[in-house]
N, C-alpha and C positions, 0 to 999 in steps of 0.2 A: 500247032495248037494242041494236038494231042501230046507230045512231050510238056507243054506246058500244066496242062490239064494233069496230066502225073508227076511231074516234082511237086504241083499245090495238093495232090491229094498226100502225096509223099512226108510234104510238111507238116501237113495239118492230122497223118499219124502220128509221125516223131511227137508232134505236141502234145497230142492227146495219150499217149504212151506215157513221155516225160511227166505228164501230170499226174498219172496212174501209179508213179513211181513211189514207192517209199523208202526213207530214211532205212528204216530195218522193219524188217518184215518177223515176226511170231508166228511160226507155220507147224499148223496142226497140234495145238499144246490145249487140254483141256482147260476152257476158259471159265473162269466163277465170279462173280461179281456179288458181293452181298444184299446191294439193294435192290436190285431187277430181279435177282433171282438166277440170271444165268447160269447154265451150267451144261456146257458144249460145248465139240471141237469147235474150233472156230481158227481162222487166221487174223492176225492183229497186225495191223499197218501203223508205223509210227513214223510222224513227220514232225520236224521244229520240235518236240521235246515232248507233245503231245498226241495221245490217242486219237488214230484220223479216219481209223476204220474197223472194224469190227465184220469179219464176215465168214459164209461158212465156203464161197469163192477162192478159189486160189489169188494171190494179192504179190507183186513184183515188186520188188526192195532193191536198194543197193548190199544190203547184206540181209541172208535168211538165216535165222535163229532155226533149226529144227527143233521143234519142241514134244513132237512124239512121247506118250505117256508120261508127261509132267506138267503140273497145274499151272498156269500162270495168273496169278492174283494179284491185286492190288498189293504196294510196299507196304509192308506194316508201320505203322505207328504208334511212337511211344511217346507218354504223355510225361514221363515220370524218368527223366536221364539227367543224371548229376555226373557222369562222365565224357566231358566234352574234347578230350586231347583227341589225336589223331588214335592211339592204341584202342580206347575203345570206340571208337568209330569204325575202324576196323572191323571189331567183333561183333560189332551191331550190324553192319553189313553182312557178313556170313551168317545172321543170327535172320534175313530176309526183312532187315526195319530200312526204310531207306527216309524217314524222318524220325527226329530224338530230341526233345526238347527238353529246358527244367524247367517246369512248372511247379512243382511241390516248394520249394522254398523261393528261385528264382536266383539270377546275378545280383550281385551289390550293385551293379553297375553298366547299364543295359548298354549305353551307347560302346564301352569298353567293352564289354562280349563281343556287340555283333562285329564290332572292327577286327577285332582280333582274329574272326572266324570266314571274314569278307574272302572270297579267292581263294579259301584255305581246307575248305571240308568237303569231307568226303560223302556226306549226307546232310539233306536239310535240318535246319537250328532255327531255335528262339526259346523266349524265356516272358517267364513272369516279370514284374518289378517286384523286389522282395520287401516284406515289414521285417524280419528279422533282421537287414542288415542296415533298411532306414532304423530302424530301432535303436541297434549299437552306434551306430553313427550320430542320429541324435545323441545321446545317451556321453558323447564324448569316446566311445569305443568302436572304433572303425575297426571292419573286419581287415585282419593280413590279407596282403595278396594271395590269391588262390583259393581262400577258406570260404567254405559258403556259410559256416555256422558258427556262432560265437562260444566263447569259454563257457562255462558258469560263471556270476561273477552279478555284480551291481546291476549291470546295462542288461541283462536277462530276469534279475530276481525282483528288482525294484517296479511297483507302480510309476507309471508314468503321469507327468502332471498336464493338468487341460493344455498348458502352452507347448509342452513336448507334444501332446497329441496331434494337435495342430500342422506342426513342424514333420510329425513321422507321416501326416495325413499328403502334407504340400511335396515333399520328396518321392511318394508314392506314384503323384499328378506330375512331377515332372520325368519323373521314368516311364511312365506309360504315354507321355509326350512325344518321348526318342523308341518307341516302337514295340514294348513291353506288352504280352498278350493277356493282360490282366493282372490282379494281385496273388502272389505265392505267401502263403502265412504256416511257420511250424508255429505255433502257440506252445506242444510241446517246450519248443528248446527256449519259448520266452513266458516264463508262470507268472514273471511278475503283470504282464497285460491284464488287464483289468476288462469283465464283460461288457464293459461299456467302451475298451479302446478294442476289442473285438469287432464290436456294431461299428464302430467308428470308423472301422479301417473297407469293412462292407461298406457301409456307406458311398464310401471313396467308388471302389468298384461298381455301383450301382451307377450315380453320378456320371461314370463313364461309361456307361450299358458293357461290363467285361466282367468274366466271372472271379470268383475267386476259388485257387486252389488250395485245400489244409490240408496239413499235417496235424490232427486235432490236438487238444492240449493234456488224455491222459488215457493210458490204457490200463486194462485190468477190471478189477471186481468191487475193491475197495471204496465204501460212498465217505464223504466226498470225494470226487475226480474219480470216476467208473467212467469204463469207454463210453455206458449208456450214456451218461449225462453229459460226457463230453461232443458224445454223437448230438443231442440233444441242444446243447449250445450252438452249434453251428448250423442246424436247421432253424433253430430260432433267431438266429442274426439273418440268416435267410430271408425267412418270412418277413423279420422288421423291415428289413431295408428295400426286399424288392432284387433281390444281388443272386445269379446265378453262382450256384455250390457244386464243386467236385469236391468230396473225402480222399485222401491219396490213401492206398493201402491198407484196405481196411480190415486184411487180415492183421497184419501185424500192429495194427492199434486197437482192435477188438477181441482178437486172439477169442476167447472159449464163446465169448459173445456174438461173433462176429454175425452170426445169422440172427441173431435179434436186431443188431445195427442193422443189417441191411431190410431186416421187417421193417423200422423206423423209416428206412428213408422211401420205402415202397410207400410206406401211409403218406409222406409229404409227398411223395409225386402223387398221389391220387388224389389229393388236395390242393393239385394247380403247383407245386412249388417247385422249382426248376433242379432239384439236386442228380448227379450222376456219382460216382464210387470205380473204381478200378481195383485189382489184385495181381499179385505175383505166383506161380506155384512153387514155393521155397517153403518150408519149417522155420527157416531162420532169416531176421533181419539183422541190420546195419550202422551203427551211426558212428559218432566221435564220443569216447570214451571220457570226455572232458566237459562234454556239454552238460545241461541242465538236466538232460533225459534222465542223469544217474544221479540228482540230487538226494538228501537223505530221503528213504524212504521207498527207494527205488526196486526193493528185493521183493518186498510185501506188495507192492504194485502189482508188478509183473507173476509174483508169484515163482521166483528161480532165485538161485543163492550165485555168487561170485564163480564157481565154476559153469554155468552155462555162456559164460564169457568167454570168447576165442578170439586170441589177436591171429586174422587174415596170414594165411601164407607158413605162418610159423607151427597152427596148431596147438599154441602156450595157453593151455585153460588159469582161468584166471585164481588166482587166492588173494584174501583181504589184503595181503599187503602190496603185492602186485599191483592191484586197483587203484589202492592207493597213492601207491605212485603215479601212475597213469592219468589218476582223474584230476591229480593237482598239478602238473604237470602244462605248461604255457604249449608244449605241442601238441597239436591236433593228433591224434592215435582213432582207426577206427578198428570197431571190435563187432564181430558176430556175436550176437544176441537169441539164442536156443531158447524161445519161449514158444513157442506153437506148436502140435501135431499134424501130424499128413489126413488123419481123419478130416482136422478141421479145414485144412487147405481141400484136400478131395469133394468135399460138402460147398463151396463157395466161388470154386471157377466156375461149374457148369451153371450158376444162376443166370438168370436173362440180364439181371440189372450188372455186372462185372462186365466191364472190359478189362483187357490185359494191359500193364504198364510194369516196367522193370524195377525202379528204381535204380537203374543201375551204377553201379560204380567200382572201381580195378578193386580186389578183395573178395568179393562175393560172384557166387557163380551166376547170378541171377544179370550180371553184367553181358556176360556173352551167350548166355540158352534159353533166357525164359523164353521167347517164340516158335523156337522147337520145340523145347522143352512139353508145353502144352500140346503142341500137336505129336509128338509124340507117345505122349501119354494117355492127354484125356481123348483124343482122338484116335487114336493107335490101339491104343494097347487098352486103357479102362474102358472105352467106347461108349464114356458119359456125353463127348460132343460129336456132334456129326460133323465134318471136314466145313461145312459152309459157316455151322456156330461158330466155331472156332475163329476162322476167317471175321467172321464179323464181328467180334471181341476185339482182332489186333486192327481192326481198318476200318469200316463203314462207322462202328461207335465211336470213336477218338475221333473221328476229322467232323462228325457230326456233333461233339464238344469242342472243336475246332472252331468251329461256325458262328461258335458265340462271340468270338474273336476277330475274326478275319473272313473275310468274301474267297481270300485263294484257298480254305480247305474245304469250298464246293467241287473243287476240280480235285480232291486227294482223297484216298480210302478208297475209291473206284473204278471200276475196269468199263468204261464207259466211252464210248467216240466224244470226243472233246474234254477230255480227263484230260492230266497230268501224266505223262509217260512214267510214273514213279511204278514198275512191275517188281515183281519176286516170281522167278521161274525155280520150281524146285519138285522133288521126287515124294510125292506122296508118302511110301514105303518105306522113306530111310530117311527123310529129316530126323535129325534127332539133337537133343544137346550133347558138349560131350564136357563143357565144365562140370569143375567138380570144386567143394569147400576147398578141396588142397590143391588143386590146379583150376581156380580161378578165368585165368584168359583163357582158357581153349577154347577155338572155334567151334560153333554147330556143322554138322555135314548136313549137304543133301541139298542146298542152295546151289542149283544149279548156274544162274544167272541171276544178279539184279541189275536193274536198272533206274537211275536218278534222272530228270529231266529228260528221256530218254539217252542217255548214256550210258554205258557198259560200265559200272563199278566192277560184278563180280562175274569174270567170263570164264565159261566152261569151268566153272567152281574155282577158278582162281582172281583175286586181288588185280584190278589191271592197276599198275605203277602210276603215280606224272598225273591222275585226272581228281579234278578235285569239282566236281557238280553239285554239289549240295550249295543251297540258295536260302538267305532268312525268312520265315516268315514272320511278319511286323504286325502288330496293330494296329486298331483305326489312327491312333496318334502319328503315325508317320506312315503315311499315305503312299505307295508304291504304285505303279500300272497296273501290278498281279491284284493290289489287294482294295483298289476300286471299282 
């Protein structure tokens, strides 16, 4: 009886051990969470992909993380990644992002993203449905393969007519059908959109309760088309329609203005109106040297002559005839764009209303270090944000514009027991970036560990090979188990 009586007590340890067990264990790593506030040693127990425990308890894994003097934070997220190959995915991982989406313009072609991407990434993905490339496609100009943005040309410059509207309206509704997290609008790269296929395309988004993300339609000082009034359009499509508003980069479309734009959108949020804004800390932005951006008129916009133009990698500042070739030219060419000062970047991250998004894309350094980059900097070194601001710039605000979207970014941006195992383990003291204009890909250092779905992307600061955990997130139109 008594032998009996101890194998059952025997088993019903093993059990109770076995249940006690985790996946991997995060032991003794300073833990921060933006929306609790937390900010303690703690041990973090990770089971099935998600956060199972939280404690300041020693906690038994099948593998232990030592995390001794390194933060473990929520993965960062970016809302603003036009680089979707495996390369910069990559560097977005060492960069501590462990989701990347395009939102700012969006795919041409959503169910053809996410397929593409199914089994294949290395961090989480999704996207807008884009107006610019239902536009060109109405329009009879389908975007090339791989291109997110169109020439200059008719299907950008031209008004559209109420039956094209229509039509760019319906292609919209069936992209956000196949799992598209709202509508992406550069207005920039399409002038011929008329303020009323503006509202129109709000509309659409409203209709579907999903935000829209813009690229506004003009930066600079000059009235007509000043960043104010462009900031000013897009609040007021807002307000018509009832349609949650993100500004993408509203350094690099505001440039000298930039803190009266974001005055603007502080007065619409005190007025009930749903608008949010993000920023990069870079001088210089990005596009395709071919698009509408550089239409006539473009020097006096901006305010910069043909040499603040640098083609990526090479360093070739540009001259009129240079340009010329380039902007007439049927291939897509992207060119750094030297229009902002560091003042005005230094003056616009530590705002409360900014979160962090890259823009990222292969050419710009802003592809592989904005994440460090900030904490480096504005944290480190100028000591405008405190380590927790910061944090809650790249994680707790983005998955909480998430929200507008999707049910699964309640579990993301947070270091919370029933989270998303999505961590960034890294070294306070040495994150840093280490791209640069002329070396573009370089890794950030100081990303100790990340982890996707609770998976090891980045161990012991290196790449693990062969794992590819990043998962879509969808919207309401294609309904998954995460995202009900």
């Amino acid at each position: 009886m008594r032998k009996l009586i101890f194998c059952l007590s025997l088993f019903l340890l093993s059990t109770a051990l076995a249940a006690q067990q985790y996946d991997l264990v995060l032991e003794g790593g300073r833990v921060m969470d933006p929306e609790t506030g937390l900010d303690a040693v703690r041990n973090v127990g990770i089971r099935e992909g998600k956060i199972a425990r939280i404690s300041a308890d020693p906690l038994s894994g099948r593998r232990v993380i030592r995390a001794a003097g390194l933060v473990v934070a929520p993965g960062f997220i970016d809302l603003h990644q036009h680089g979707q190959e495996p390369a910069s995915q990559r560097v977005k991982a060492f960069d501590g992002v462990t989701t990347a989406l395009e939102m700012e313009i969006g795919a041409p072609d959503v169910t053809q993203f996410l397929k593409a991407k199914e089994g294949r990434s290395l961090i989480h993905y999704g996207t807008t449905a884009s107006h610019v490339a239902a536009r060109s496609l109405i329009f009879g100009a389908p975007l090339p393969d791989g291109a997110i943005l169109p020439k200059s040309g008719p299907a950008t410059d031209q008004p559209a007519t109420p039956e094209q509207i229509e039509r760019i309206q319906q292609r919209l509704r069936d992209q956000i059908d196949v799992g598209a997290l709202g509508i992406g609008m550069g207005i920039e790269y399409t002038p011929g959109a008329t303020r009323l296929e503006v509202i129109d395309m709000f509309r659409v988004a409203a209709e579907r309760k999903l935000p829209v993300y813009t690229h506004m339609r003009s930066a600079g000082r000059i009235e007509p088309g000043s960043a104010i009034q462009s900031t000013e359009e897009v609040i007021g499509a807002a307000a018509i329609t009832g349609a949650s508003l993100h500004i993408v980069h509203i350094n690099s479309t505001c440039l000298r203005d930039s803190l009266e734009c974001i005055a603007l959108i502080e007065g619409a949020r005190a007025r009930g109106l749903d608008v949010t804004t993000e920023a990069y800390p870079y001088i210089a932005g990005m596009t395709a040297i071919n698009s509408a951006v550089f239409n006539p008129g473009w020097r006096e916009k901006l305010g910069i002559d043909y040499g603040n133009l640098v083609v990526p990698n090479t360093g070739e500042h540009l001259t009129k005839e240079r340009f010329d070739e380039l902007h007439n030219s049927n291939k897509q060419l992207w060119v750094l764009i030297f229009a902002n000062t560091q003042e005005i970047v230094d003056a616009i991250i530590p705002n409360p209303l900014i979160m962090i998004a890259s823009d990222g894309a292969e050419g710009h350094p802003r592809n592989a270090g904005t994440y460090a980059r900030v904490l480096a900097q504005y944290f480190r070194e100028k000591k405008t944000l405190t380590l927790m601001e910061a944090l809650r710039k790249m994680t707790l605000m983005p998955a909480q514009m998430l929200e507008r979207s999707t049910p699964a970014a309640h579990q993301k941006g947070r270091l919370q027991e029933g989270a998303d195992a999505d961590v960034v383990i890294f070294d306070p003291q040495t994150i840093a970036d280490r791209s640069t204009f002329e070396k573009p890909m370089e890794p950030s250092v100081g990303v100790h560990y990340l982890l996707v779905g609770g998976t090891p992307l980045i161990d012991e600061g290196k790449l693990v090979p062969d794992v590819f955990p990043g998962r879509a997130l969808l919207g309401p139109g294609r309904p998954t188990a995460a995202n009900r």
